[in-house]
N, C-alpha and C positions, 0 to 999 in steps of 0.2 A: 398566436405566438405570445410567451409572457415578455413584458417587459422586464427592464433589467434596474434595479437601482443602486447606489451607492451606500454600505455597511461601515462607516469608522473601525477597524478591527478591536478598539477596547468594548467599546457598544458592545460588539458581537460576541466578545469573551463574556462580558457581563451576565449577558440572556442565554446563552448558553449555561454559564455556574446557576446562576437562579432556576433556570428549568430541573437542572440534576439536580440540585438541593431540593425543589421542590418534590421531587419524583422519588427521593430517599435517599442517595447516594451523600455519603460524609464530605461534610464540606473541604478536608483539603484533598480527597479523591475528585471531587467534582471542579476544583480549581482547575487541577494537571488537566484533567478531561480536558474541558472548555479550553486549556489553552494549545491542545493539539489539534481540536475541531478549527481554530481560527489558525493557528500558523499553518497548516493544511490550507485552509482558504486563502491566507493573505501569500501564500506562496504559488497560489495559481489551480491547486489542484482542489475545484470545487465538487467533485465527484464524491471526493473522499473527506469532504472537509463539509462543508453548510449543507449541501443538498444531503451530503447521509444523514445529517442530523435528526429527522425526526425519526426516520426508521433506528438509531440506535435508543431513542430514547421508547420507543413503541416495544421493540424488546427487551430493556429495560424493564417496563411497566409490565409486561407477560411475562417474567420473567426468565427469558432464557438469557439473559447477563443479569449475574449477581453482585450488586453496586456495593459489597461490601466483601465480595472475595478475595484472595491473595494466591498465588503459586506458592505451592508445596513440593519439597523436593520428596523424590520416590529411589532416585538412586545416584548413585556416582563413583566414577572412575577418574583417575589423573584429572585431565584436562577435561572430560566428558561428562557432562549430568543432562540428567532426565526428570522434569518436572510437571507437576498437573496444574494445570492452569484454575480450575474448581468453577469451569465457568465465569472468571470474573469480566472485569470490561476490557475488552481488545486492546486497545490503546497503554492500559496502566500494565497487564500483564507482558504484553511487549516492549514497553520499557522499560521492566526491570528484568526481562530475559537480555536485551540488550547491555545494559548496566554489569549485569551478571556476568556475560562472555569477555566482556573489557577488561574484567576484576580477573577472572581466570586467563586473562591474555598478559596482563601484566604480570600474573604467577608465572605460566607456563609458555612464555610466546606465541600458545594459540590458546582458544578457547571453544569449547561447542556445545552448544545445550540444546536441547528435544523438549520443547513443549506441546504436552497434550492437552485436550481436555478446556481449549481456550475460546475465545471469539475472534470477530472480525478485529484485525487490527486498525483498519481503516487504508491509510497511505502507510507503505512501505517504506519508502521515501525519508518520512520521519526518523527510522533508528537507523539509516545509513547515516543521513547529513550529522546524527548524534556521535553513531561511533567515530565517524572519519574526522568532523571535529576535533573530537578525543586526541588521533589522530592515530586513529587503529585502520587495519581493514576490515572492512564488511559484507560478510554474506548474509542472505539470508531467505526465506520463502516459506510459504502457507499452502496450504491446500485449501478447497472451496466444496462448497457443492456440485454436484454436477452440472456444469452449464455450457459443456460444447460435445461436439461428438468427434469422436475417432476418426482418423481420415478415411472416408470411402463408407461412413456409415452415418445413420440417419437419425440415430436418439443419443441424449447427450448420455455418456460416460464420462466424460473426462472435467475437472475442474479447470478454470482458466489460472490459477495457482499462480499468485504473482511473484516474481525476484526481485530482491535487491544486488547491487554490487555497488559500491561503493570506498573511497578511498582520498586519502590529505589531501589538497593539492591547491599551493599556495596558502593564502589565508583561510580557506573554503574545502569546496572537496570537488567530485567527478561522484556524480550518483547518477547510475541507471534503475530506473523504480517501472518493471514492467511487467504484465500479464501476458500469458501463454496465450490470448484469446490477441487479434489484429487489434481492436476495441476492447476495451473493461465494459462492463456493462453499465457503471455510473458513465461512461462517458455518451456510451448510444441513447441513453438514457436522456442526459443535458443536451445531446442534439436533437430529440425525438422534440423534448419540449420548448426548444427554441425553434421548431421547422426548419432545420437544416439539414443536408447529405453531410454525411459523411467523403471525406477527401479521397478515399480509396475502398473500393467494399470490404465489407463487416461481415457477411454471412449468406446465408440465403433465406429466400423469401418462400412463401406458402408455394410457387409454384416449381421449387428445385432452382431457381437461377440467383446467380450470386447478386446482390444487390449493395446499394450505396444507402439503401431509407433504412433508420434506425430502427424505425417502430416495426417494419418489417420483419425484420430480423428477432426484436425482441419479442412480439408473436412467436417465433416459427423454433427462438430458444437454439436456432442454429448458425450460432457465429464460427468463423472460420478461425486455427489456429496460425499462429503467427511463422510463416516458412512452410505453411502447408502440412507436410505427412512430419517433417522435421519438428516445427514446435508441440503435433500430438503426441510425438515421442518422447521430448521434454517436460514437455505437460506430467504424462503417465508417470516416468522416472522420480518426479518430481514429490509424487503424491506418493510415490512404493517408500522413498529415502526418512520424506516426513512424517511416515506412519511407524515404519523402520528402528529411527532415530529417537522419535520421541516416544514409543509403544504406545500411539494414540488411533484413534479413529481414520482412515483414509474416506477419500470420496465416496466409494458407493454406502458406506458408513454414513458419513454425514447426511449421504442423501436420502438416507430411508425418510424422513421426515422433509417438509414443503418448506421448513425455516434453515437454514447455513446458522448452525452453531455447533461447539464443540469442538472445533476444527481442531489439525495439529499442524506445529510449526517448528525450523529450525533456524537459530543464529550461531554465524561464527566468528569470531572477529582474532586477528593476527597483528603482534607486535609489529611494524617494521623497523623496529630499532634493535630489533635481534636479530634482524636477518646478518649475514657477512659481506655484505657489502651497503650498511645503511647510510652508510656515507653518503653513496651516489645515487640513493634511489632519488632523492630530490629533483635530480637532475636529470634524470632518467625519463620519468614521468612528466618532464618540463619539455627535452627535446622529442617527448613522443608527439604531446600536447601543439606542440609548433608545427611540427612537420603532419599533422591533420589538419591545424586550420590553414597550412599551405594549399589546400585544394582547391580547383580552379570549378568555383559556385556555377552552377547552372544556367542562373538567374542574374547577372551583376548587380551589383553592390550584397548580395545576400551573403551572411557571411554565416560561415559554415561551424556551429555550436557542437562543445561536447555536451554528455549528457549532463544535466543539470545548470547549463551555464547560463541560461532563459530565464530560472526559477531567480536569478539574482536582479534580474531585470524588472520582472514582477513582481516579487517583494517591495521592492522600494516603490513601485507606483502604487500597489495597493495601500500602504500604509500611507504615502500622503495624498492619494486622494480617497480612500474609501474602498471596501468590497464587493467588485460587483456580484451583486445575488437577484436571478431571479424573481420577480415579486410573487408570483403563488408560492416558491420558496420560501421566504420571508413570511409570507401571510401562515404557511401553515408553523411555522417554529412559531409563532408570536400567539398561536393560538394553543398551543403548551401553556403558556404563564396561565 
């Protein structure tokens, strides 16, 4: 099992921009990068934040993300456009599809754009806490490779196609940032290499039985979807909407090749202050929020979080005491410079 150490998160912003600069990406492309790889990390989700990092930079280097590309638009209606992503890096294309939908949400009280043609975005997560910020609503989802199967079948069709939902609330917002899959695969992933189970099973194992061992699983490429036959079904719809929506590649698409790129993705973000009654949404959303953490914990004293209210917790200890990162983690980013 690796040990674990402590990352300062400017540290980590630092070697992160140096790595992409060095690897060819424009320095203030490679700033934004690096500083999504760490706020990703310093907000808990190392999956999607340090431990992706060298696999973004390794495709990167092979070129399947071009560190100097932009979205181009292909078409547009009202409120609805459809853009090509051209390959560029997940993170910078998803933030300006995000940016994009807000601009068209402020025009039109909603907004929706179809990106094809893109990469991993990394966390989802990121252009909720952005839009809702803002103080817009947010949808939003990706398709993936193929990496689960259909319920009641044995080879992966379906991508774990992660959503966002997100929205204001308070100072902050309410972000649900999840994958169709029980587990993301970065997450079976950071258990496999810390020798941990899993809390609840993940998938099944080389002999057909569901199992809790990561590494199991991630051999056998057979994780289980989230709600059973109900999230394969979300899953599937999920990947018809985004291919639909954006006129981009779906799953069995992306998966002709052994690398996840090109994917296709959709955001939509919504004024609430055009709704008719934006008055009370405030309030709304306030007395919904109370009468959830009213629920009587399982466990006493555990107190019962909405989605993202963790991530605030987290933040602030990683920034004053450091990021924990695995050390082969670390060892292999540091071996980029």
């Amino acid at each position: 099992m690796s040990s674990t150490i402590l990352i300062p998160a400017l540290q980590m912003q630092a070697i992160f921009e140096q790595i992409l600069i060095q690897k060819g990406m424009p320095s203030d492309r490679a700033y934004i990068c690096a500083e999504i790889f760490t706020q990703n990390s310093v907000d808990g989700v190392y999956t999607h934040g340090v431990n992706r990092f060298p696999r973004f930079v390794e495709y990167l280097v092979a070129g399947y993300i071009k560190a100097t590309a932009s979205p181009s638009l292909e078409h547009r209606f009202a409120a609805i456009e459809q853009w090509n992503g051209n390959l560029g890096p997940g993170p910078l294309n998803a933030l300006f599809a995000t940016e994009r939908v807000i601009e068209l949400a402020k025009t039109h009280g909603i907004g929706c754009l179809g990106l094809a043609h893109t990469n991993h975005w990394m966390r989802g997560g990121t252009y909720g806490w952005k839009a809702a910020r803002s103080g817009f609503i947010f949808m939003a989802w990706t398709n993936t490779i193929a990496n689960m199967p259909a319920w009641g079948a044995l080879d992966a069709k379906l991508g774990n196609n992660p959503f966002v939902l997100a929205l204001p609330y308070q100072n902050e917002a309410i972000v649900l940032d999840m994958a169709m899959s029980q587990f993301s695969f970065g997450a079976m992933e950071q258990s496999a290499m810390k020798d941990e189970k899993l809390v609840v099973p993940g998938g099944y194992d080389a002999a057909g039985k569901l199992s809790r061992d990561p590494q199991a699983i991630l051999e056998t490429g057979r994780s289980i979807p989230i709600g059973f036959w109900k999230g394969a079904g979300l899953s599937l719809l999920l990947d018809i909407l985004a291919s639909v929506i954006s006129g981009g590649a779906s799953t069995h698409e992306v998966s002709k090749t052994k690398v996840e790129y090109g994917v296709s993705q959709v955001f939509i973000a919504i004024d609430p202050s055009r709704l008719g009654h934006a008055d009370e949404v405030e309030k709304m959303v306030a007395a919904i929020i109370q009468d959830y953490q009213a629920s009587t914990p399982m466990e006493g004293g555990k107190k019962i979080s909405f989605p993202g209210e963790r991530v605030l917790a987290t933040r602030a200890e990683n920034l004053k005491n450091g990021v924990p990162v695995l050390q082969t983690v670390w060892d292999s980013i540091e071996s980029l410079l």
